[in-house]
C-alpha positions in Angstrom: 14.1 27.6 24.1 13.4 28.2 20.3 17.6 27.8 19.6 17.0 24.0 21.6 14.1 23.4 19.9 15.6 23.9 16.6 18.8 22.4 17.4 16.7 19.0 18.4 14.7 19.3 15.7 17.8 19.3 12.9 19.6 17.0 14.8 16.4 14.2 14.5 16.0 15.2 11.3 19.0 14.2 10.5 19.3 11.6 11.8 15.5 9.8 10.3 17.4 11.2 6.8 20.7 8.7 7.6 18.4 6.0 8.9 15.8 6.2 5.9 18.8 6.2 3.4 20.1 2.9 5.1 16.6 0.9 5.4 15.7 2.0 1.6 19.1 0.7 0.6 18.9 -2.6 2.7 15.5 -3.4 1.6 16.5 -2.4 -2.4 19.4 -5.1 -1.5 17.1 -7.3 -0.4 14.9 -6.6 -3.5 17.4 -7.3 -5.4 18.8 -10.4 -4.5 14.6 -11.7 -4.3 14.5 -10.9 -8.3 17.9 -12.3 -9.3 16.8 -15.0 -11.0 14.7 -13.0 -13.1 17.9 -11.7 -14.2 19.3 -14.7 -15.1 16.1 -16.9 -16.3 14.8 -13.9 -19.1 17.9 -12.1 -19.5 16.7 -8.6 -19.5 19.0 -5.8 -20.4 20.9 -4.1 -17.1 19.6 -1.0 -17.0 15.8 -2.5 -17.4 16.5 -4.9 -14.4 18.0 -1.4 -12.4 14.7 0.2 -13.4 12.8 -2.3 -12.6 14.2 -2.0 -8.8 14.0 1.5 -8.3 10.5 1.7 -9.7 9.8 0.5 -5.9 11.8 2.9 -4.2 8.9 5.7 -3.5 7.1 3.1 -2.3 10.2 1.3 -0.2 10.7 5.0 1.5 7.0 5.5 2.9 7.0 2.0 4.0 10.8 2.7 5.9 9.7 6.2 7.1 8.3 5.1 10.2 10.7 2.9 12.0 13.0 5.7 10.3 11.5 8.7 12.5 11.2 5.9 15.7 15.0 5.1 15.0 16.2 8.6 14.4 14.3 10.2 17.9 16.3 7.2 19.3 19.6 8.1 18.3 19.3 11.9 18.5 18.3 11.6 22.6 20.9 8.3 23.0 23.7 11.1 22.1 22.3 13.7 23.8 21.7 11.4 26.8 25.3 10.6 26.4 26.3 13.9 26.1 24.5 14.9 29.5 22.3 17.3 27.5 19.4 15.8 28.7 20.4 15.4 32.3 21.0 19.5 32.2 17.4 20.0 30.1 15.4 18.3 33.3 17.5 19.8 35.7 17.0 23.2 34.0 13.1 22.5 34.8 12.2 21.6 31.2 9.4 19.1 30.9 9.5 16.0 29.2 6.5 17.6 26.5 8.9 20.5 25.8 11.4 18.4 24.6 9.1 16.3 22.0 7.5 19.4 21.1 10.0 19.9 17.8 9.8 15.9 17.5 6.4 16.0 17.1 6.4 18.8 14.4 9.2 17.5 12.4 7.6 14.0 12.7 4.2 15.5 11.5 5.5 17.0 8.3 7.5 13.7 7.5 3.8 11.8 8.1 2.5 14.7 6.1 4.9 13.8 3.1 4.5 10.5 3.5 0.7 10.1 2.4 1.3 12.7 -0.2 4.0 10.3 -1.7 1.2 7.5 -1.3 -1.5 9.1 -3.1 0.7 10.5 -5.7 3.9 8.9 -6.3 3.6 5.8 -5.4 1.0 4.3 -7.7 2.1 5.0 -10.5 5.8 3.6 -9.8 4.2 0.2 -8.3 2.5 0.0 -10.9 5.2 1.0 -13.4 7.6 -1.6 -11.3 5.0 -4.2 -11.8 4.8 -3.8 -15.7 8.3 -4.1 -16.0 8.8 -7.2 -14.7 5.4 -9.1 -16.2 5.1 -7.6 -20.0 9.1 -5.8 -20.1 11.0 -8.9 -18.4 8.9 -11.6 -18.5 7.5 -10.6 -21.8 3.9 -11.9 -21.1 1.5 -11.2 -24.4 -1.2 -9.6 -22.3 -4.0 -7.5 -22.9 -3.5 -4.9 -20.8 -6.2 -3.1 -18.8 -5.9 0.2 -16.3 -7.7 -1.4 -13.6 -10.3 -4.2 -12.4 -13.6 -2.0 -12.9 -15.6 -1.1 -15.9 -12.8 -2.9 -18.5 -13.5 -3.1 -22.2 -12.1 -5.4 -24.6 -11.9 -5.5 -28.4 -12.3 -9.0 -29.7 -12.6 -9.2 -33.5 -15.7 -7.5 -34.9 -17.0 -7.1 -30.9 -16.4 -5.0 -28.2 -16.9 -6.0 -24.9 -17.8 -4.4 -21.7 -17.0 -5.9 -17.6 -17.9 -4.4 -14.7 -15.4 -6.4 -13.1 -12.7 -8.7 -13.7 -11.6 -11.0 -10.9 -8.6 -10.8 -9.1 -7.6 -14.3 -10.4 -8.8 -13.7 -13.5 -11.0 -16.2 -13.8 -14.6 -14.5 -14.1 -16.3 -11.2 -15.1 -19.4 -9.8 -13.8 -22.0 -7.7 -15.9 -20.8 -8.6 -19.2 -22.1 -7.1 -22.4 -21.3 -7.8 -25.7 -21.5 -5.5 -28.8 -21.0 -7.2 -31.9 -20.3 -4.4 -35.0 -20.9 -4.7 -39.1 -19.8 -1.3 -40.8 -19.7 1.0 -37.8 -23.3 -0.5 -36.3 -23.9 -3.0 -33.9 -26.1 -6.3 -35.3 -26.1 -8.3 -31.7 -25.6 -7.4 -27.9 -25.4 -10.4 -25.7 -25.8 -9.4 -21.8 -24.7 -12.0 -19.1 -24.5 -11.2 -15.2 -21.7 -13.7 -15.1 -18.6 -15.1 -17.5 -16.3 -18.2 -16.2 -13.2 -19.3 -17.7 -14.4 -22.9 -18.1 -12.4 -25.9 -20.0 -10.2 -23.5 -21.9 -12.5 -20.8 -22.9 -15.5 -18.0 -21.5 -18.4 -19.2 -20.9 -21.9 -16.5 -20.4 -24.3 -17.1 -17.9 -27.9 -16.1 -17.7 -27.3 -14.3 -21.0 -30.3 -12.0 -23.1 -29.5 -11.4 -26.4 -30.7 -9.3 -29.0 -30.0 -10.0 -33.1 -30.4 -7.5 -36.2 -32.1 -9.5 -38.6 -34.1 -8.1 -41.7 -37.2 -7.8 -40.2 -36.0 -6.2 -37.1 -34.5 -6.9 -34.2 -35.3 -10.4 -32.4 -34.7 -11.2 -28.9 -33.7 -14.8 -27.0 -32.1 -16.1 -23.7 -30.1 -18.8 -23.0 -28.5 -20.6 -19.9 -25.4 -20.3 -20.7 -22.9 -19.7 -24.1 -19.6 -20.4 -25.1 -18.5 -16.7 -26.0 -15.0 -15.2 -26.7 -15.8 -11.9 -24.7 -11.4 -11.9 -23.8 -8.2 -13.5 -24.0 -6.9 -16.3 -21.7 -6.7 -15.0 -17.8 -3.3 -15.4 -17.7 -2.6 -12.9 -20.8 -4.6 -10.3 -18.6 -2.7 -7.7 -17.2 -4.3 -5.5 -15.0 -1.7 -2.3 -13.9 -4.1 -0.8 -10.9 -4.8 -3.8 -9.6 -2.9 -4.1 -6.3 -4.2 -1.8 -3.0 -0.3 -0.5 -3.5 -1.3 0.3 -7.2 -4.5 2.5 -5.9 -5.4 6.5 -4.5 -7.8 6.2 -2.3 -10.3 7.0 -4.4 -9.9 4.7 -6.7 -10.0 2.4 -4.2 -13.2 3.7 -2.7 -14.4 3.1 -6.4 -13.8 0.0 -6.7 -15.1 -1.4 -3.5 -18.6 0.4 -4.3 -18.4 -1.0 -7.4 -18.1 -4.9 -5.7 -20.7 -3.8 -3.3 -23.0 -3.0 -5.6 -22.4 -6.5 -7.4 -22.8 -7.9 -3.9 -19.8 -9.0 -3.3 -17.6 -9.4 -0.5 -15.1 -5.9 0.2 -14.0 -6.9 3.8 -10.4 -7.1 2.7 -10.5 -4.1 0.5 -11.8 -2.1 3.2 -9.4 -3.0 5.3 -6.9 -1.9 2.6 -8.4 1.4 2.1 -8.5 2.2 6.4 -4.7 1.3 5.7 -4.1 4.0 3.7 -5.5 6.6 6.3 -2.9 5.2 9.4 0.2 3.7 7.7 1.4 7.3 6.6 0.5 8.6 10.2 2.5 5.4 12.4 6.0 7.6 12.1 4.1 10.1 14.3 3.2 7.5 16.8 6.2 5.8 17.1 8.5 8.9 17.3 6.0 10.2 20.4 6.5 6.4 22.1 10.0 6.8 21.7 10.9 10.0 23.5 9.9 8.9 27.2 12.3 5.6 26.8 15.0 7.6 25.3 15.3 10.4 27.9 15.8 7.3 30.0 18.2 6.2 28.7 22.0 6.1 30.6 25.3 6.4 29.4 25.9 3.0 30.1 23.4 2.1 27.1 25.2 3.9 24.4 23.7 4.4 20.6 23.4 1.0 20.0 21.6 -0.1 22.6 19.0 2.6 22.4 18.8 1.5 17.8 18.3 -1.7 19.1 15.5 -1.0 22.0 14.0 1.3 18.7 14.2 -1.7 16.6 12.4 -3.9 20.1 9.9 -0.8 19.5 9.2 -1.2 16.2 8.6 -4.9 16.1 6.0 -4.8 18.9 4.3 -2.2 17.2 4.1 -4.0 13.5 3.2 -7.2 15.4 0.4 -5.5 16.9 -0.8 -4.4 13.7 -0.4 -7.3 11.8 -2.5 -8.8 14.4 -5.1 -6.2 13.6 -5.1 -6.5 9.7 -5.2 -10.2 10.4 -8.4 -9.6 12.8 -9.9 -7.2 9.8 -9.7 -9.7 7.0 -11.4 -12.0 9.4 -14.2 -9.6 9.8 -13.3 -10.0 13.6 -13.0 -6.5 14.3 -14.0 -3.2 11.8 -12.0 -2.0 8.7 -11.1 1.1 10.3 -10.3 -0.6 13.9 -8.2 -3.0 12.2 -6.1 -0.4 10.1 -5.5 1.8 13.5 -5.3 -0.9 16.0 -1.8 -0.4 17.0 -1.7 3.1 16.7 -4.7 3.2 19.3 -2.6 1.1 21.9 0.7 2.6 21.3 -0.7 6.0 21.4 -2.3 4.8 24.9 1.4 3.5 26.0 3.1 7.0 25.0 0.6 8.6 27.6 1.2 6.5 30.2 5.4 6.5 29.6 4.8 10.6 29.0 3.4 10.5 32.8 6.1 8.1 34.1 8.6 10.4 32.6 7.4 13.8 33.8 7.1 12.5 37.5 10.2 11.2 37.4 9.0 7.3 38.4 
């Protein structure tokens, strides 16, 4: 049993390996073709554009993985089922679970790799991919920030302070202003709210304390015209995107927007992504196993890639569905994020049943 287990086991891993190579290459392909005419409109240098492409590749392989391990458990039964090496395993009395038992493990350590690659690897090479093609490519003149939460900005004499900036760009929340003579500050200006108005920031609600000879004298105003940073679209923000974000800098940033009082729902939903995307190779390799030890002669390898592939579109369907219903605020965060591993786990119990009684 242990010489099967590990001869399943090499030959699945294998086979994910082939089948990851493939769909990483196919979807680079596709990347590049979708970024040609950066190519030709800004004329980077070749070797920019290349790195520019596989800047994306960490985060091309955990997003392939899945329908990788669902395509490779697939092929490796298909040919063994061909072989009539699984018609001798059931007659030889071994169950159904016995069979996915290395599946599972090898699928496990791939998940297992996966969100290591996610919270390590791949935000810093989004991120890096991203600033290649705005400020290296495109050669925007952008003040560039880390991320979207507690940003400060030099602007002449001033330094500036944001809790937040916008996704768009277009506001700031908690904004203070330190204006400096000779290494000391003569006037802070604190506003709840800036706007990009008419060409130019605009502080709401602002308080406003001036050094003046006889001390310090404070004022408020509705609102002032203020240059606390540059235009929105010279901001560039490198952790910006979910893709661009750990966890925990995600976590960080929606307390921070909670705090402010506003609105996370998508965000949240983001971060519950995090926890199941890196685990869906595990569900989909378990699904897989009772329709391929199903499978005849008469289907061949082809025809069990392509029921994988039938596989795999129901199950991203399903939780597209779900991320759609999260953003909504129809369902939870977290029930949103794991909605179709919750039904197809369900389905892999009921085809594990069918399969070990034989119906």
């Amino acid at each position: 049993m242990r010489i099967m287990s590990r001869y399943l086991g090499v030959s699945f891993l294998k086979n994910s390996l082939l089948t990851l190579a493939a769909l990483v290459g196919l979807i680079a392909l596709f990347s590049v073709f979708e970024s040609l005419y950066l190519f030709f409109r800004y004329n980077p240098s070749f070797s920019l554009y290349l790195k520019m492409i596989a800047a994306r590749i960490p985060w091309m392989a955990v997003q392939a993985m899945p329908v990788s391990l669902l395509i490779g458990a697939m092929a490796t039964l298909s040919v063994m089922s061909k072989n009539g090496e699984i018609t001798a395993l059931r007659a030889s009395g071994i169950p159904v679970r016995k069979i996915a038992a290395p599946f599972f493990f090898v699928a496990l350590l791939a998940c297992a790799l996966a969100f290591f690659l996610q919270e390590t690897v791949v935000p810093d090479a989004y991120s890096h991919h991203r600033e290649l093609r705005d400020v290296k490519i495109m050669a925007k003149p952008v003040e560039k920030l880390l991320r979207s939460t507690n940003v400060w900005l030099k602007k002449g004499n001033a330094l500036v302070n944001a809790k937040w900036v916008a996704p768009d760009k277009m506001s700031m929340k908690d904004v203070k202003v330190f204006e400096l003579e000779e290494s000391r500050i003569i006037r802070s200006i604190a506003a709840p709210e800036a706007k990009w108005e008419g060409g130019g920031w605009v502080l709401y609600g602002i308080e406003q304390n001036i050094l003046t000879p006889s001390g310090w004298e404070s004022s408020e105003k509705e609102r002032l015209a203020y240059p606390v940073g540059p235009t929105p679209e010279d901001i560039y923000i490198s952790r910006d995107e979910p893709a661009e974000m750990q966890m925990g800098e995600l976590r960080l940033t929606i307390d921070s927007l909670k705090a402010q009082g506003l609105s996370t729902t998508g965000l949240e939903v983001d971060w519950w992504a995090k926890t199941s995307t890196p685990f869906f190779g595990l569900v989909l390799t378990l699904v897989a196993i009772p329709f391929a030890v199903r499978i005849t002669k008469r289907t061949g390898l082809w025809g069990a890639i392509a029921k994988g592939i039938g596989i795999g579109l129901s199950f991203y369907l399903v939780h597209m569905l779900g991320i759609s219903l999260g953003r909504t605020g129809a369902i939870p965060p977290w029930g949103a994020a794991w909605l179709a591993a919750a039904v197809f786990a369900a389905l892999t119990l009921h085809f594990f049943t069918r399969a070990e009684s034989g119906s």
